[in-house]
N, C-alpha and C positions, 0 to 999 in steps of 0.2 A: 682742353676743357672737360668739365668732368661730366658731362654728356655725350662726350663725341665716341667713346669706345663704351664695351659690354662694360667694364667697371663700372659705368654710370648704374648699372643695377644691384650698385650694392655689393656688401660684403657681410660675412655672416660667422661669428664665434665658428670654428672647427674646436670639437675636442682637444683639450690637450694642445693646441694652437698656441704662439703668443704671435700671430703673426694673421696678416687680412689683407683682402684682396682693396686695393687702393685703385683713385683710378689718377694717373697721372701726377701723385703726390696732393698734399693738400698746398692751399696757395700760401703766400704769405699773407699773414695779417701783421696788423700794428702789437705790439708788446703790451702784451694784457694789464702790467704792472702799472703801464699810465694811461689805464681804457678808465673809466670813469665805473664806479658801484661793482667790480671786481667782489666773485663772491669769493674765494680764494688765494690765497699765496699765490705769485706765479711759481716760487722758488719751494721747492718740497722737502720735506727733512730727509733722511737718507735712508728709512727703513721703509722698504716696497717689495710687493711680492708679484710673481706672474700675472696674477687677477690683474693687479693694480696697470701693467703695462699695457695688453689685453684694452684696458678698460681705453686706455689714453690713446692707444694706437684706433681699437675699433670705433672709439667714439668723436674720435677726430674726423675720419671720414663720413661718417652720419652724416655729422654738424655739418660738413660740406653740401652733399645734399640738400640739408635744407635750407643753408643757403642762397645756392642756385635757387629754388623753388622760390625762395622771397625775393631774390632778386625780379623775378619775372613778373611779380606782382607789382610791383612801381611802375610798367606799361601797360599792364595788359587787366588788372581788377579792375571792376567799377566802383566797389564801395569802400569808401574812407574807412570804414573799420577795418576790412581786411587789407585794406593796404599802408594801415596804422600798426594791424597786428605783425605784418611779415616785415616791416621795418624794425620793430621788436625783437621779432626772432633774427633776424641778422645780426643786429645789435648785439645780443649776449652770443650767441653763437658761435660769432669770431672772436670774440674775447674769450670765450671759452677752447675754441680752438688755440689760440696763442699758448694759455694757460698751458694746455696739454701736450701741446711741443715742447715746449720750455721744460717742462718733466719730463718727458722722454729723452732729450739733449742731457737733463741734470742726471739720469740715472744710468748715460750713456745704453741707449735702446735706439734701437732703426725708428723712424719713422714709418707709418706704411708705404708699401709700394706695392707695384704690379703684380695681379695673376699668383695671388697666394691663399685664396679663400673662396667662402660661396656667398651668397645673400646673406645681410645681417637682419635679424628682427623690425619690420617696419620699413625696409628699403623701397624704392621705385624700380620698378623693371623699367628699363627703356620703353617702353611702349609706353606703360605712364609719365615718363617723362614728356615723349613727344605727344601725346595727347595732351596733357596741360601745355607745354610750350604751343599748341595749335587753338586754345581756347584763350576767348578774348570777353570783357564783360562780366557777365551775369554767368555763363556757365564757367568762366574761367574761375570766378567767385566760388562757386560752388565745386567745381574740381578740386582748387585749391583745398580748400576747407577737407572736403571727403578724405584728400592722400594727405595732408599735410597732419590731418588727426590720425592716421593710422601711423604713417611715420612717427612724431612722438610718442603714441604708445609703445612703439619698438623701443626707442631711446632708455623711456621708461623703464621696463624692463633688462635693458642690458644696464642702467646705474643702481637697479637694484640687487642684480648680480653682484656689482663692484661694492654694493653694503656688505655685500655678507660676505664676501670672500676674498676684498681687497684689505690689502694690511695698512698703505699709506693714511695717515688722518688727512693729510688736504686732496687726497684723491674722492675721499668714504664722503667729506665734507659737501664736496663739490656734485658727489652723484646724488647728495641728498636735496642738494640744492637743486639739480635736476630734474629730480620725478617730483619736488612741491612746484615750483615754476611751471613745468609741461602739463603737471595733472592740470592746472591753474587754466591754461590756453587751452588745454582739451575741452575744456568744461563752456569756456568762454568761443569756442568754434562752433561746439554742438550747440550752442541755442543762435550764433548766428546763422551754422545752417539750415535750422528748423526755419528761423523767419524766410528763409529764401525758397523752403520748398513749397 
């Protein structure tokens, strides 16, 4: 599970890296190609560059992350919107992780794996992990909300990376689709967490 070892805390771009600390692989998901509002091809044309691998390996395991996190939100939130929101975010998520297997497989690239990197931009340390997983309610609400906006700002930033310096067009596509979508829920967090403070 990708909380039970230190990889639950994330992985992080190294210089010069096309490679990131994974924790246990990513799961499987359903095949993006028949997920439903697919922002991208799952199938990419043939011109990619390291950015572009980089992007699909480091942001696959993000996407993990925050997964889990919205997983934990269907027991443990009190309020229908954040538990409307992190059903959202699972939603594209794993569709979007699919996406970026299926790229990595097409451009024959490793997937991530073990013990190859450090913190990515916006990750969870374990200790924020088990602090949301030990919150229930109104502060579990509000935990969520705090890390799960810090996390997509990371997100954020590592697919504006992949704008400027990824070569693939349904990679460039996709991280664009990214940082409008995240900025979207960012925006849409911080005034749920204001009402809560």
């Amino acid at each position: 599970m990708f909380i039970e070892t230190a990889a639950r805390r994330g992985t992080a771009l190294v210089a010069g890296a096309l490679v990131l600390a994974a924790c246990g692989g990513v799961p499987a998901v359903q095949d993006a190609s028949v997920l439903p509002n697919a922002t991208t091809s799952a199938q990419p044309t043939a011109d990619f560059n390291d950015a572009d691998v980089m992007f699909a390996q480091m942001m696959s395991v993000h996407h993990r992350q925050a997964v889990e996190m919205a997983e934990m939100a269907a027991t443990r939130a009190s309020s229908a919107q954040v538990k409307d929101l992190a059903a959202e975010i699972r939603t594209t998520q794993q569709r979007e992780i699919a996406t970026m297997r299926q790229w990595l497989k097409a451009w024959g690239k490793p997937e991530p794996t073990a013990g190859m990197g450090h913190e990515m931009p916006g990750a969870m340390s374990e200790a924020d992990m088990n602090r949301l997983e030990a919150a229930e309610g109104t502060a579990f609400d509000r935990e969520f909300l705090r890390l799960m906006i810090r996390h997509h700002e990371g997100a954020i930033a590592m697919a504006r990376t992949e704008q400027r310096e990824g070569e693939n067009p349904q990679a460039k596509q996709l991280a664009g689709a990214m940082v409008t979508d995240q900025q979207d829920q960012v925006d849409q967090m911080r005034e749920m967490l204001d009402r809560l403070r």
